[in-house]
C-alpha positions as CSV (number, residue, x, y, z in Angstrom):
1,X,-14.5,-18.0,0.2
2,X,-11.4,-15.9,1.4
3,X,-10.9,-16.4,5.2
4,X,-7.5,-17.0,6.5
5,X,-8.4,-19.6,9.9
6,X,-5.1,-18.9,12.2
7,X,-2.1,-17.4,11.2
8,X,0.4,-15.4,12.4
9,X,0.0,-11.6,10.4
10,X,3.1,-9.4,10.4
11,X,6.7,-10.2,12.2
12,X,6.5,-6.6,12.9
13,X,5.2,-5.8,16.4
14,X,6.5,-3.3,19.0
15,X,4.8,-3.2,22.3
16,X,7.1,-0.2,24.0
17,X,4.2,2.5,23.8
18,X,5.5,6.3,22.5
19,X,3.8,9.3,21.7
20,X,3.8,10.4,18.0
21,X,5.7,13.7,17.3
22,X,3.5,16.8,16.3
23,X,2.0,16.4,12.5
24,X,3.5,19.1,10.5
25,X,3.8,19.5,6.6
26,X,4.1,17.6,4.2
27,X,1.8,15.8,6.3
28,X,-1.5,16.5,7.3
29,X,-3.9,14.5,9.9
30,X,-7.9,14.2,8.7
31,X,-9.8,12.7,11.7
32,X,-13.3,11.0,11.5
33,X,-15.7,11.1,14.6
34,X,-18.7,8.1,14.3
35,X,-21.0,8.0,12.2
36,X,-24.8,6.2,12.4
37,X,-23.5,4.2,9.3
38,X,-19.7,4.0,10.6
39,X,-20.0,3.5,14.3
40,X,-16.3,3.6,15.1
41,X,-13.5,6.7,15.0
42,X,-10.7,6.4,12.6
43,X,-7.8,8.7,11.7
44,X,-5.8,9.2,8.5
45,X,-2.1,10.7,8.1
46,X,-1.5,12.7,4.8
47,X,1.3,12.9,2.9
48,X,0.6,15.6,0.8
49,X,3.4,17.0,-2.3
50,X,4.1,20.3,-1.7
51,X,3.7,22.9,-4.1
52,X,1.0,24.1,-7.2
53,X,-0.1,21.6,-9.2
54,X,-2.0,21.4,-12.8
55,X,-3.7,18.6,-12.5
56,X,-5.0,16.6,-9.8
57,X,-2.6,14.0,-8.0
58,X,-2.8,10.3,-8.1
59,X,-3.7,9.2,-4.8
60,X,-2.4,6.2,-2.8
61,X,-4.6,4.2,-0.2
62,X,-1.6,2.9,2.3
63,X,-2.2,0.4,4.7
64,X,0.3,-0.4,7.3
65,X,1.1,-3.5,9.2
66,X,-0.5,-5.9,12.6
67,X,2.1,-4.5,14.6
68,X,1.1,-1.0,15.1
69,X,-2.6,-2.0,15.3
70,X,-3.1,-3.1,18.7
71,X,-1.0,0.7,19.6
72,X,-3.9,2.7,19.1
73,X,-5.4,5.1,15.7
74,X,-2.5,7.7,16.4
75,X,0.2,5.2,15.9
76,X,-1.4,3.2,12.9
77,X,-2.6,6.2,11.1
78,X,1.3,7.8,11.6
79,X,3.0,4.2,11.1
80,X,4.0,5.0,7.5
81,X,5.0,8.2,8.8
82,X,6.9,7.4,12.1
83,X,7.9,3.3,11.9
84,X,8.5,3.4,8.2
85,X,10.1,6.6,7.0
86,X,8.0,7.4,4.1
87,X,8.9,10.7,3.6
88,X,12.4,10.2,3.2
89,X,11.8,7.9,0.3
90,X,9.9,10.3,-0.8
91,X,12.0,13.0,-0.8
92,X,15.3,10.6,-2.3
93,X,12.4,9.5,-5.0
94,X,12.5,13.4,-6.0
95,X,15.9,14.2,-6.1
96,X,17.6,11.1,-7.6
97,X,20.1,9.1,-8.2
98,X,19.1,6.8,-5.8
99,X,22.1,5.1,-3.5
100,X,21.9,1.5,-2.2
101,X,21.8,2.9,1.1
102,X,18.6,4.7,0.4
103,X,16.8,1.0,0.2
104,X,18.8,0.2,3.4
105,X,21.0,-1.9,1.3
106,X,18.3,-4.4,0.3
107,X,18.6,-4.0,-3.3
108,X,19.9,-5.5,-6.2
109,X,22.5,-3.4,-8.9
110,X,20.5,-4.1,-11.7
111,X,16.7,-3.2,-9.7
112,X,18.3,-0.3,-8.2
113,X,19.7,1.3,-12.5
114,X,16.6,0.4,-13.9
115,X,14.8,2.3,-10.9
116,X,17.4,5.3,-11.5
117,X,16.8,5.2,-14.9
118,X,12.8,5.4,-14.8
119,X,13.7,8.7,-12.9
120,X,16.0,9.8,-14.9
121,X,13.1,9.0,-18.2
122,X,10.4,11.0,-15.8
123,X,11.0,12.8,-12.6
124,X,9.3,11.4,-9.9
125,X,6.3,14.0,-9.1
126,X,4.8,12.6,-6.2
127,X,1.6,11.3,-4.8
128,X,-1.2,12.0,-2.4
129,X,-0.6,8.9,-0.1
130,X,-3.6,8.6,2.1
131,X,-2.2,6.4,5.3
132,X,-5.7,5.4,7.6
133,X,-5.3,3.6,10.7
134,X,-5.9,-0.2,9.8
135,X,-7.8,-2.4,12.2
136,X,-6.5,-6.0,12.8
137,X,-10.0,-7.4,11.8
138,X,-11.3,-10.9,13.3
139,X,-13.0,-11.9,10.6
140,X,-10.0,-11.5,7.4
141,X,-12.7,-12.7,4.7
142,X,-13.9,-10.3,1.8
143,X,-16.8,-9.7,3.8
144,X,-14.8,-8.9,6.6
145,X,-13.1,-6.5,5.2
146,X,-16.2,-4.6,3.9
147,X,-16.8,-2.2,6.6
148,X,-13.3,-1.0,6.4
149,X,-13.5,-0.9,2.8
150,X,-17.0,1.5,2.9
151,X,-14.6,3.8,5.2
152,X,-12.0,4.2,2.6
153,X,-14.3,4.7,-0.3
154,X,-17.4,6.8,1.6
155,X,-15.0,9.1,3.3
156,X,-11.5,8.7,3.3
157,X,-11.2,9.0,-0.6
158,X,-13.6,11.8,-0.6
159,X,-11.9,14.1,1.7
160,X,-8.5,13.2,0.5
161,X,-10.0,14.2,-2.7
162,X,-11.1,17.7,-1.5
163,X,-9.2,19.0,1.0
164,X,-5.6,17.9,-0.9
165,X,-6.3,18.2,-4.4
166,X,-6.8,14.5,-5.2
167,X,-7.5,13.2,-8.4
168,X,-11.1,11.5,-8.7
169,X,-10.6,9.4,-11.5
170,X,-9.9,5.4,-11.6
171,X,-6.9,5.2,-13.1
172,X,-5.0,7.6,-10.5
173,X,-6.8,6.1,-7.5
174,X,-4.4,3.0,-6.0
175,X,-4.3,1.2,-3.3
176,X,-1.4,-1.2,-1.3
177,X,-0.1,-2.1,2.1
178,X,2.3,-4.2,3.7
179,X,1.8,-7.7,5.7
180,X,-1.7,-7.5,7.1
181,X,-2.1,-4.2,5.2
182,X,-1.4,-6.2,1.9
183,X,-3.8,-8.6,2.4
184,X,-6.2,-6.1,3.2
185,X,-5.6,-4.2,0.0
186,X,-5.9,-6.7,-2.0
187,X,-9.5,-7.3,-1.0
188,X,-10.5,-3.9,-0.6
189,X,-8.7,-3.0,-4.1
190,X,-9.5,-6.2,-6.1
191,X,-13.1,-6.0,-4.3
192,X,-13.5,-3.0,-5.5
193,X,-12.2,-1.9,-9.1
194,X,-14.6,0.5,-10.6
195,X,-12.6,2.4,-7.7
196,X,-8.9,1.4,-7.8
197,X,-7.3,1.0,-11.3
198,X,-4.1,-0.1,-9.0
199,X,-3.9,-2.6,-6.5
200,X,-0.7,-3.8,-5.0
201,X,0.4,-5.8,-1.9
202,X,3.9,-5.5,0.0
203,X,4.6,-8.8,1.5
204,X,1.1,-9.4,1.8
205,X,0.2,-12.0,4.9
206,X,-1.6,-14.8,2.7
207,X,-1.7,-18.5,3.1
208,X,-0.9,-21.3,-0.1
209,X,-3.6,-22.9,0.0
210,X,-5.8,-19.0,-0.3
211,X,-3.7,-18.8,-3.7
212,X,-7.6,-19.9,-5.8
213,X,-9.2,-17.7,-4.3
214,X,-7.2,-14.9,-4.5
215,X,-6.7,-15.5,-7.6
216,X,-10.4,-15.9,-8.8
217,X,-10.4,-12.5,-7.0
218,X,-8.5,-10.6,-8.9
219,X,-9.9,-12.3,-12.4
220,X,-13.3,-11.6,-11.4
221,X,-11.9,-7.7,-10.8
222,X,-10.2,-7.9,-14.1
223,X,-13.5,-8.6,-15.8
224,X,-15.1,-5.9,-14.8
225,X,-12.4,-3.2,-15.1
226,X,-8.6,-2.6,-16.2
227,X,-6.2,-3.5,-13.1
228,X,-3.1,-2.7,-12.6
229,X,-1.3,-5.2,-10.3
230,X,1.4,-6.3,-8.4
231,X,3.0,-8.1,-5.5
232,X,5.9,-7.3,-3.8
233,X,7.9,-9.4,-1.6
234,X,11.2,-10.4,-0.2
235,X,13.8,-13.5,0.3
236,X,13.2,-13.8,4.2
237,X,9.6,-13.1,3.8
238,X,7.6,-15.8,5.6
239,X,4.8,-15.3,3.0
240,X,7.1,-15.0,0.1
241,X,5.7,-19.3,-0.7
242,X,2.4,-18.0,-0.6
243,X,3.4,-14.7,-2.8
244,X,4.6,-16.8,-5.6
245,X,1.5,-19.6,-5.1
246,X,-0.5,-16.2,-5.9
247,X,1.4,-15.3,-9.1
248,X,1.1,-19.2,-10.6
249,X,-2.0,-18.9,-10.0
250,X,-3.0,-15.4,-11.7
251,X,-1.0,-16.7,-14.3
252,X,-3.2,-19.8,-14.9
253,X,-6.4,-17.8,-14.8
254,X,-5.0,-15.5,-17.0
255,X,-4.8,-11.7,-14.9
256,X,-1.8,-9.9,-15.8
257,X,0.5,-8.8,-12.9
258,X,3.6,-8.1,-11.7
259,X,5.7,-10.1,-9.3
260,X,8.7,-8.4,-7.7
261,X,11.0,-10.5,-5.1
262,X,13.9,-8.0,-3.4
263,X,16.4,-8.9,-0.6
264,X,15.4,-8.5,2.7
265,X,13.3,-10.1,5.7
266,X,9.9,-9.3,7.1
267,X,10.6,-6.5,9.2
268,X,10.9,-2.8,9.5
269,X,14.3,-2.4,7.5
270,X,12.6,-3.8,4.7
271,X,9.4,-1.1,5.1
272,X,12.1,1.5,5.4
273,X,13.8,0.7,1.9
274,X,12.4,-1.2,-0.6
275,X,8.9,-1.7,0.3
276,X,8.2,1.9,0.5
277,X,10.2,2.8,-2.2
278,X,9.0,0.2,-4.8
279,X,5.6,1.3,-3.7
280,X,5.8,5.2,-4.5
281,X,7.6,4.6,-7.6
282,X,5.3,2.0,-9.1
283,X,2.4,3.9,-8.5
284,X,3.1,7.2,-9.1
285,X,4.4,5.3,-12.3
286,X,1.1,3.5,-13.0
287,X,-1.5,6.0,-11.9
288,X,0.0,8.5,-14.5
289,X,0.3,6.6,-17.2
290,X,3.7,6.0,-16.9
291,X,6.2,3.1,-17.6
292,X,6.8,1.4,-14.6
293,X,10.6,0.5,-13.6
């Protein structure tokens, strides 16, 4: 069983309240009132590509951190937004070369021309990044994290889909987050792959000794569907021991993955540089078919 007991999720909390600034394009704000089956409200922040499009866009679950969800739905849902400057790497992502300074500094030459050079192989075209409020759950089991899971899938996905020209198939439908958020998408993704054909996790608050089960996880996913996967962390990541415990042991149980450690801490710099970046790239990358960097 996947539990995680006590542990501390996230270094990132801010406790100074502020209101969010007005929601204006390329974003766009979907709210959901209660349901009888979904009893509580939740709200969603859009990042939306401008512009015609042929075919449908890969779409991007993105699940933020513990430290903007005890601030209420409108900070959490606008946290990749407002606390982590996703559209800036957005915009850099479309109009490379990329500069150092665009990861904050928290980059490697060699990560940073193999990243340039992707772009240069394909321009980046962008993603439909779907960025939910995401609850700090008591119980941080897989079957915790089933309610929240139904959300995504029952109507997050759908109306994404609808209203922004989202692409319905497997393969374009992905899914990642950072700290808590990581964790979270790794059950809800691995828990679920005749949805998500990519699952990743961005410094994803896990423990050592949850490596097994994890792992078992994501094999039992793997045998049922085609997974893209990878984890992301960092050299002052707390969870960074716990990271690589998760690789060995994908490795032993045979999943294919990706492992990918940058410079940085566990903080907000990192969110604003290389953790947002890696994450658009690599699955705007992977949901179209493309090479990743």
């Amino acid at each position: 069983m996947i539990g995680l007991g006590a542990i501390a999720i996230g270094g990132c909390d801010r406790t100074t309240p502020r209101p969010p600034p007005p929601v204006a394009p390329p974003w766009r704000e979907l709210a959901f009132p209660p349901t009888p089956g979904d009893p509580t409200d939740q709200l969603a922040l859009v990042l939306s590509p401008p512009g015609a499009t042929e075919e449908a866009r890969p779409v991007l679950v993105a699940l933020h951190g513990r430290g903007e969800s005890g601030r209420g739905l409108a900070v959490g849902a606008h946290a990749w937004r407002d606390d982590y400057d996703l559209d800036r790497l957005d915009r850099r992502l479309s109009a490379p070369p990329l500069v150092a300074s665009d990861l904050q500094g928290l980059v490697e030459a060699a990560r940073l021309a193999r990243i340039n050079a992707s772009l240069a192989a394909a321009p980046y075209r962008g993603v439909c990044v779907a960025c939910p409020y995401t609850p700090d759950l008591p119980d941080r089991s897989l079957a915790g994290a089933a309610g929240f899971g139904r959300f995504v899938i029952d109507r997050l996905l759908p109306r994404v889909r609808a209203d922004h020209g989202g692409s319905g198939e497997r393969r374009a439908t992905g899914i990642d987050g950072v700290s808590m958020g990581g964790r979270l998408a790794l059950l809800v993704g691995l828990g679920h792959p005749e949805v998500f054909g990519a699952v990743g996790a961005l410094q994803p608050a896990l423990r050592v000794d949850e490596a097994p089960a994890f792992a078992e996880l994501a094999r039992e996913a793997a045998s049922r569907a085609p997974i893209a996967l990878r984890l992301v962390s960092s050299a002052g990541d707390p969870f960074l021991p716990a990271v690589r415990a998760l690789s060995d042991r994908l490795r032993v149980v045979g999943v294919d993955h990706e492992l990918l450690v940058t410079p940085g801490p566990h903080d907000y710099v990192w969110n604003r540089g290389p953790g947002g970046a890696e994450m658009l790239i690599w699955h705007e990358r992977v949901e179209r078919g493309l090479p990743a960097p």
